[in-house]
matplotlib code that plots the C-alpha trace (Angstrom):
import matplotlib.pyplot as plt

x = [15.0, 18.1, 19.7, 22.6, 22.2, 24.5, 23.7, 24.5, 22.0, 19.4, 19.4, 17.3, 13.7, 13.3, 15.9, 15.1, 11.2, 12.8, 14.8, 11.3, 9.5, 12.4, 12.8, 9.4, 9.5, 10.3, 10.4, 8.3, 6.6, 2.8, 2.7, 4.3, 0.5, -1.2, 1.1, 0.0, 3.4, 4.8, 1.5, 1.9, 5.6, 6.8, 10.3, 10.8, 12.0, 8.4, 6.6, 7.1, 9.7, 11.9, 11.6, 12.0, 15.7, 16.3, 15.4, 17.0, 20.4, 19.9, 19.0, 21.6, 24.8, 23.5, 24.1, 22.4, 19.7, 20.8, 18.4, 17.8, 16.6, 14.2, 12.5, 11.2, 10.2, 8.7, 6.6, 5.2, 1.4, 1.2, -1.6, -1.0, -2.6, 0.8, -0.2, -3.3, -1.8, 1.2, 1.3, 3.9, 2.6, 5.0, 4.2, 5.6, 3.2, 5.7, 8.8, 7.9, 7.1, 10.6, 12.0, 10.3, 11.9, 15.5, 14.9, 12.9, 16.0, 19.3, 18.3, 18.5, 16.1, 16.3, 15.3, 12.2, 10.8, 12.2, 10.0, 6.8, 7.0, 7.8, 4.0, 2.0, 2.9, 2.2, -1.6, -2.8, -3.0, -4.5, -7.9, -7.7, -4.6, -6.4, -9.2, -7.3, -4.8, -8.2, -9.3, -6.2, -5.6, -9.4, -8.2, -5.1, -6.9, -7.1, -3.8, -3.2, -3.5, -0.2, 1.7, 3.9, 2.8, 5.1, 5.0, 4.7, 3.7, 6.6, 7.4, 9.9, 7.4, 8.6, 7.5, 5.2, 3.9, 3.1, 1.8, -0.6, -1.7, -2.7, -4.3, -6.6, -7.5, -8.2, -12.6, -14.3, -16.2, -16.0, -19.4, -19.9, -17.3, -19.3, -19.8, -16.7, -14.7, -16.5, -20.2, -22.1, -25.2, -27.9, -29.2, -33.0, -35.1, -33.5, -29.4, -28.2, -24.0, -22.2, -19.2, -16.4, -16.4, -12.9, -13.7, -10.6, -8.3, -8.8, -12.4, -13.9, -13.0, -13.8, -16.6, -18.3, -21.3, -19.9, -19.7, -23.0, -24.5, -22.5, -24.6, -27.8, -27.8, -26.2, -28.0, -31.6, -30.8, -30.0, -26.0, -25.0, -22.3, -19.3, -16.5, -13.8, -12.6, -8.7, -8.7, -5.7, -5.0, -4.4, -0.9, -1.4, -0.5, 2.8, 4.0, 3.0, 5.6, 8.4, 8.5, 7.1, 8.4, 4.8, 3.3, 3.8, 3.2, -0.4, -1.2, 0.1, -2.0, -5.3, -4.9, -4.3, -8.0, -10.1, -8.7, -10.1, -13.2, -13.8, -13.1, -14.9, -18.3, -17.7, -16.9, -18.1, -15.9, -14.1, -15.4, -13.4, -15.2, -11.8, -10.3, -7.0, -7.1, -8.9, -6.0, -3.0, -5.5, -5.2, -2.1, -1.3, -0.5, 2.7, 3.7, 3.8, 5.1, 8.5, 6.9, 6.5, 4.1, 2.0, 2.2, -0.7, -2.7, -2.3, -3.5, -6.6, -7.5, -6.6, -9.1, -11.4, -11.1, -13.5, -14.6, -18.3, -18.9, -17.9, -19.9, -23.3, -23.4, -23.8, -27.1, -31.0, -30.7, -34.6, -34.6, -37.2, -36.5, -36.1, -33.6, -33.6, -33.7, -30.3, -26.9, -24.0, -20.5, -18.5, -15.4, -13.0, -10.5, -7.0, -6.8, -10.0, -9.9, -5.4, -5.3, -8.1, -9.1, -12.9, -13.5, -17.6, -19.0, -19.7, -21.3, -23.7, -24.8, -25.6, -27.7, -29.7, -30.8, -32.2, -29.7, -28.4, -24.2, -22.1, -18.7, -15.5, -13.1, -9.6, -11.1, -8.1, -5.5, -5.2, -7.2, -3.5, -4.9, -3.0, -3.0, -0.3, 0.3, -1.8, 0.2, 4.2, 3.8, 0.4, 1.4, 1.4, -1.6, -3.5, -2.8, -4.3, -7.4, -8.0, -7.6, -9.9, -12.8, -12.3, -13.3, -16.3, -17.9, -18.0, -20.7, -22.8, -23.6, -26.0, -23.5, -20.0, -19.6, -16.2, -15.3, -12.5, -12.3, -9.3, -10.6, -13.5, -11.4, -9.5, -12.2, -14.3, -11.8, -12.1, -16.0, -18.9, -20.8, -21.6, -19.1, -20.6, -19.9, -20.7, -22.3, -24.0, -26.4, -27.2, -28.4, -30.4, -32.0, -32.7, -34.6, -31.7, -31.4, -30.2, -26.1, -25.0, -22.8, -19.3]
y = [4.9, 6.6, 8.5, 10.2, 12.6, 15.4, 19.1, 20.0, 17.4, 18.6, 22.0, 20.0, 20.5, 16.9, 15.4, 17.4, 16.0, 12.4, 12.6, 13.6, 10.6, 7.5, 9.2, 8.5, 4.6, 2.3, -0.7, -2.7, -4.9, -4.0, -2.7, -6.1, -7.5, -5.4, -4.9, -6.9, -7.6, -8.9, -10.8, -12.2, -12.5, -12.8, -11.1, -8.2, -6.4, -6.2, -4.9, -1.1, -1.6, -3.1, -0.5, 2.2, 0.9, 0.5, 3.9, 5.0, 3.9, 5.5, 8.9, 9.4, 8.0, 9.9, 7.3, 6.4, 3.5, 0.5, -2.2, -4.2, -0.6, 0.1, -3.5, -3.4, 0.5, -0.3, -3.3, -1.1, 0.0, 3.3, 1.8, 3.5, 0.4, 0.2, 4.3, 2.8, 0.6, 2.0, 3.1, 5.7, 8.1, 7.3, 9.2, 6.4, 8.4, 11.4, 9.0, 6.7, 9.7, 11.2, 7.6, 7.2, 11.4, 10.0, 6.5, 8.7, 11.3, 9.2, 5.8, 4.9, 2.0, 0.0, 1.8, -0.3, 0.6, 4.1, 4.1, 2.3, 5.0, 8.5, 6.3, 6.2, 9.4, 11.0, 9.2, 8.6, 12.3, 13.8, 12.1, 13.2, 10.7, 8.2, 7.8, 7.5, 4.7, 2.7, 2.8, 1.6, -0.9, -2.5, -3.4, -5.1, -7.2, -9.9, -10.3, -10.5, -14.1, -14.6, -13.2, -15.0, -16.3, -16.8, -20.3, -19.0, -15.7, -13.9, -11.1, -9.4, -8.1, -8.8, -6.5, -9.0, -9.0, -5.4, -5.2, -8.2, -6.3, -3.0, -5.0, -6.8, -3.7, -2.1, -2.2, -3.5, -0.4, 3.4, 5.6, 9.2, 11.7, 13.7, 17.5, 19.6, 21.8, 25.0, 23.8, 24.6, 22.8, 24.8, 24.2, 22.2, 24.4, 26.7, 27.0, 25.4, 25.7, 25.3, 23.5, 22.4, 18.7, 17.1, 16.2, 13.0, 11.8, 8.0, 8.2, 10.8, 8.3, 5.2, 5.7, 9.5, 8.4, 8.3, 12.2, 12.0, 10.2, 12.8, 16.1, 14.9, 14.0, 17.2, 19.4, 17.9, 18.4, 22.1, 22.5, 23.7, 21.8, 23.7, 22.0, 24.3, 24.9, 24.3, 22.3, 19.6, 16.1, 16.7, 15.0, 11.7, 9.6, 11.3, 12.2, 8.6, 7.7, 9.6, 12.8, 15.5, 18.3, 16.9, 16.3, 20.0, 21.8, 20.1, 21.1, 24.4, 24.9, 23.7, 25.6, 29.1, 28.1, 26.9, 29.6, 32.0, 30.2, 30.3, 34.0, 34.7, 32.8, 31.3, 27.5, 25.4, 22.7, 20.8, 17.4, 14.2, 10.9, 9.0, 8.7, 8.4, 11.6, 13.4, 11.6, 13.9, 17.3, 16.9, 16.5, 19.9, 21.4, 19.9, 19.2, 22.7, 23.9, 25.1, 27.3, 30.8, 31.7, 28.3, 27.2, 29.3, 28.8, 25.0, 24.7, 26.7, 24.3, 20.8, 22.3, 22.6, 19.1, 16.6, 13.5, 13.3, 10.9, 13.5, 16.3, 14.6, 13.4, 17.0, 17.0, 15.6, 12.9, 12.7, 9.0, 7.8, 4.3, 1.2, -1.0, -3.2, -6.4, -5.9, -6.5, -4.5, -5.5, -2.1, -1.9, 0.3, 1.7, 2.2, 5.8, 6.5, 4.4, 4.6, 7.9, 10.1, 7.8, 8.0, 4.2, 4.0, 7.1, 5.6, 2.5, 4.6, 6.8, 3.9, 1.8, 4.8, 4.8, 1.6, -0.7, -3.4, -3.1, -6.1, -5.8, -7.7, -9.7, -8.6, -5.0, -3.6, -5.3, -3.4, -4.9, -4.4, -1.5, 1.1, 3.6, 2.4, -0.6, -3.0, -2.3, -1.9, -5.0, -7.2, -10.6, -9.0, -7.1, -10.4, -11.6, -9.2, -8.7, -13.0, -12.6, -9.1, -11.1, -14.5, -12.6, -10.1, -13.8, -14.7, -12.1, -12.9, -9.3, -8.3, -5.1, -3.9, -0.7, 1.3, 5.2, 4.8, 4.0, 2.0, -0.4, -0.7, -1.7, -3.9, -6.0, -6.3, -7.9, -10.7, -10.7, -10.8, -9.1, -5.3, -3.2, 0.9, 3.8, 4.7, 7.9, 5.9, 4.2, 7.2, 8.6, 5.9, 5.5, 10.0, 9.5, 8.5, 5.9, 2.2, 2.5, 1.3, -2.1, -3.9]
z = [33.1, 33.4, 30.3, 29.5, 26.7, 26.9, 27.5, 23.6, 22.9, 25.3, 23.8, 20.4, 21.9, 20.3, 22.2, 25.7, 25.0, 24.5, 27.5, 29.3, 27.8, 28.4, 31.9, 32.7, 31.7, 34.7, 32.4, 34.0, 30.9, 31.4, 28.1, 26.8, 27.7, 24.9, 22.8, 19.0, 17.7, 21.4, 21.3, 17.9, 17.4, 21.3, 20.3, 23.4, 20.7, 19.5, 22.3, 23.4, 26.0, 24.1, 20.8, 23.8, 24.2, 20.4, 20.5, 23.6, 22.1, 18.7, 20.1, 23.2, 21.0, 18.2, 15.1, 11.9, 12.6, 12.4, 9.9, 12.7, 14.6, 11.8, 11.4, 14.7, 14.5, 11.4, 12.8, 15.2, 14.5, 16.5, 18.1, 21.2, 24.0, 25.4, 26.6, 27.9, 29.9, 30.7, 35.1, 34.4, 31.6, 29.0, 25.7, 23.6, 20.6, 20.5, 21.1, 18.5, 15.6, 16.8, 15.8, 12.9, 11.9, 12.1, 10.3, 7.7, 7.7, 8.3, 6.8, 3.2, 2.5, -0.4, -3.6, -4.0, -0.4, -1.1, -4.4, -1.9, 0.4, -2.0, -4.0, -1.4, 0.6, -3.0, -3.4, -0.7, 0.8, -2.8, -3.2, -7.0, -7.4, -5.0, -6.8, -10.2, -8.4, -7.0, -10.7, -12.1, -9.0, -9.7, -13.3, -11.4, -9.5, -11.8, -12.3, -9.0, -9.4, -11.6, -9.0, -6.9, -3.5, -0.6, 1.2, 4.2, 5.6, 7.0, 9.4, 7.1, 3.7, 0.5, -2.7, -3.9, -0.8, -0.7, -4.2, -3.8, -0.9, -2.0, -4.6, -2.4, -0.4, -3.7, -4.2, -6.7, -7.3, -6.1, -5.3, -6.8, -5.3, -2.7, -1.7, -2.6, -0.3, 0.3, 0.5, 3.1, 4.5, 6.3, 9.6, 9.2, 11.6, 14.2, 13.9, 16.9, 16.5, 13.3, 12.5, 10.2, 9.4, 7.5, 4.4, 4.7, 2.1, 1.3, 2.9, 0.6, -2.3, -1.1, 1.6, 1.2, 2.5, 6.1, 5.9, 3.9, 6.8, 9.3, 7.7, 7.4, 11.3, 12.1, 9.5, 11.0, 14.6, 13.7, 13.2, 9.8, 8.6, 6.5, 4.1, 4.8, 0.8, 0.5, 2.8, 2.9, 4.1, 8.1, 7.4, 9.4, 7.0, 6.1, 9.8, 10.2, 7.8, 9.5, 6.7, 9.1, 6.9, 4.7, 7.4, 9.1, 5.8, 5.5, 9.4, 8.7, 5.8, 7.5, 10.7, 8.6, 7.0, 9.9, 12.2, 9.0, 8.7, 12.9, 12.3, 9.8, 10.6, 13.7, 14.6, 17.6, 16.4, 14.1, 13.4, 12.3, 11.7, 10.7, 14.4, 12.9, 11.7, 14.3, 16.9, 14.9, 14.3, 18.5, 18.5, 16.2, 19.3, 19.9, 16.7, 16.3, 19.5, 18.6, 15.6, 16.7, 13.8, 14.4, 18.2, 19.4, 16.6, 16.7, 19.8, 19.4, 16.7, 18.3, 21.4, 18.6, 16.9, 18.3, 17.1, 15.9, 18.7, 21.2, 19.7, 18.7, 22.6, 23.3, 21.4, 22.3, 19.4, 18.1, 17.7, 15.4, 14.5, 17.0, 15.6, 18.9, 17.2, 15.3, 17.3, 16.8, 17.7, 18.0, 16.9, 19.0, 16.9, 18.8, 17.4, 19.5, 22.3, 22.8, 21.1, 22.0, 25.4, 23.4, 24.9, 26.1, 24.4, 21.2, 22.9, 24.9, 21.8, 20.0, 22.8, 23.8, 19.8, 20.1, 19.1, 20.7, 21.5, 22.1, 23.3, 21.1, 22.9, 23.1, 22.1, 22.9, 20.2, 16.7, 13.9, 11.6, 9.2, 11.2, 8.2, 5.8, 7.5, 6.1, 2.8, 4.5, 7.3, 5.1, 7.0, 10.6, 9.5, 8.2, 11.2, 13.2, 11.2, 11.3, 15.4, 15.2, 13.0, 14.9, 18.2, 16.1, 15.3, 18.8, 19.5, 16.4, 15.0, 12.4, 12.1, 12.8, 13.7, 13.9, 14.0, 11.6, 7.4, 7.8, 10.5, 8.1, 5.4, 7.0, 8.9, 5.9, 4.1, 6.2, 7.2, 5.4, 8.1, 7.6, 8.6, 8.7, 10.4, 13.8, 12.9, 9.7, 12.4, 14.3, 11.1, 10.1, 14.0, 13.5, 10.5, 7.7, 5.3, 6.5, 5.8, 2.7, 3.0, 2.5]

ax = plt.figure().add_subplot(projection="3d")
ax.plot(x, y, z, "-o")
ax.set_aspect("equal")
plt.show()
């Protein structure tokens, strides 16, 4: 794709990385194939191509976004299958977050979506507030009822929309809060490796036995497991939403106290088990490059991140349960399959511990949680989930698996099948309890 920035642009490393990414796009429309909004609403402005234009334009004259710019950046998931299947390498992940910078920086919303966005990029990141808001939200629910329903669903939310939303994703019940930053959790028999594993925003509220399940499997195959103390949201959820000044801070912040802790005691890695997380801790690297303090740093620590998928293949799993009479349909969750290219790993892992793996249709379509999503676009994201569950029931599972909290969310509210963690079944087949349920 030809541009024509100027050279005074071209000297903003953001524009020069830009001009890299649009360059590389020969427009050809494979991406228009998997892309979940071209699929869903069939508008070219919907599919990757034709957002790469919207933001072509924007960036090379150098104007405010327009609102019809920022609907269809804002419908976008960031669920990366258009990289997947894209011949030509685009990075539409970094061009994307740049657009979603200036919309954040140049756009004034209206107040109420100003007042959505400041809410949840306050809660969601501080598990303290999240759990008070899930508490508060649960007494909501009921009157959820007496608010107003639209006639039809509708590509373009409305308020009510989003409210009636966060009230459904709300539970009906939170668990105990689990292990606090700074615990550490000896190595059962000889110490093998140790290794830092993110304690998560939202998931340490709503689901801590997923890290619960992560600790005992590590701790009995010998790898003591630290909860680095301090330690921050890893600032998806905030970059996500176009304020990277957040978003920087909390990388920032966690870098300066896992490169302490690896210095200190020594880490083989840094584990994620929400792939949505794990997908931006890799990406530190670049986010940072341009800090002279941070660049070097940053990239020792996204070499370190791994997913728990990635770094439990590396060890002799002791299996001591057969589970081959249940069926699991796995759940690939874009942020590991788009994002991190983690696509069969998880499969394998689980069929060699004796369970039996079925693959979903359509795998590679978003199920519509896409971090904040669910809440800012809930019609698209219904959508998505109804289409994602549809093609789980084709397989008949006992179980769904998935190696991300927000997929989990999102599919259970549709499903009455189990939905559990990946690393929640490879506990239970290594001598764990059976994963607790939606």
């Amino acid at each position: 794709m030809k541009t024509e920035f100027s050279l005074a642009q071209l000297a903003d490393p953001d524009i020069a990385e830009a001009d890299k990414i649009l360059r590389a796009c020969v427009h050809c429309g494979f991406c228009t194939a998997t892309c979940p909004t071209y699929v869903l609403l069939g508008d070219e402005l919907d599919s990757p191509r034709g957002r790469i234009y919207l933001i072509k334009e924007m960036l090379e004259k150098d104007r405010p976004p327009t609102q019809e710019v920022v609907k269809h950046i804002d419908r976008c998931l960031s669920c990366l299958a258009c990289m997947t299947t894209c011949p030509s390498g685009v990075n539409y992940m970094h061009l994307v977050d740049q657009a979603r910078a200036r919309i954040e920086k140049d756009y004034e919303r209206p107040m109420t979506e100003r007042l959505l966005r400041a809410l949840l990029a306050w809660v969601l990141p501080r598990p303290g507030l999240f759990r008070l808001s899930m508490i508060l939200a649960r007494f909501g629910r009921p009157l959820a009822v007496l608010l107003p329903t639209p006639k039809a669903a509708s590509a373009s939310p409305t308020l009510l929309s989003r409210i009636n939303a966060m009230l459904a994703l709300a539970p009906g019940g939170l668990p105990p809060p689990g292990p606090a930053g700074g615990s550490v959790f000896p190595a059962i028999g000889e110490k093998r490796g140790r290794v830092a594993l993110l304690q998560g925003c939202a998931q340490q509220v709503l689901a801590p036995r997923i890290n619960q399940a992560a600790i005992n499997l590590l701790t009995r195959h010998g790898i003591e497991v630290v909860l680095v103390k301090d330690e921050q949201c890893c600032g998806a959820l905030t970059h996500h939403l176009g304020r990277d000044d957040d978003a920087l801070a909390r990388a920032r912040a966690n870098i300066a106290l896992w490169a302490a802790e690896a210095e200190r005691d020594g880490l083989d890695a840094i584990l994620v088990t929400t792939s949505g997380c794990g997908t931006v801790i890799k990406d530190y690297g670049f986010m940072l490059r341009e800090d002279r303090k941070f660049a070097s740093a940053a990239v020792k620590i996204s070499a370190l991140a791994k997913d728990i998928t990635e770094y439990v293949s590396g060890i002799d799993l002791q299996q001591l349960r057969q589970h081959g009479d249940i069926v699991i349909a796995y759940h690939s969750a874009c942020s590991l399959q788009h994002g991190q290219k983690i696509t069969q790993l998880p499969k394998e892992l689980l069929s060699k511990n004796g369970f039996v793996v079925k693959d979903v249709p359509e795998s590679h379509l978003c199920c519509g949680s896409a971090g904040t999503y669910n809440i800012l676009q809930p019609d698209i994201a219904s959508r998505l989930r109804d289409r994602k569950v549809a093609n789980i029931a084709m397989v008949g599972p006992d179980m769904i698996a998935a190696g991300n909290i927000g997929c989990m969310l999102q599919i259970a509210g549709g499903t009455s099948v189990p939905v559990v963690h990946t690393v929640e079944l490879l506990d239970w087949a290594t001598g764990g309890p059976r994963p607790g349920l939606n």
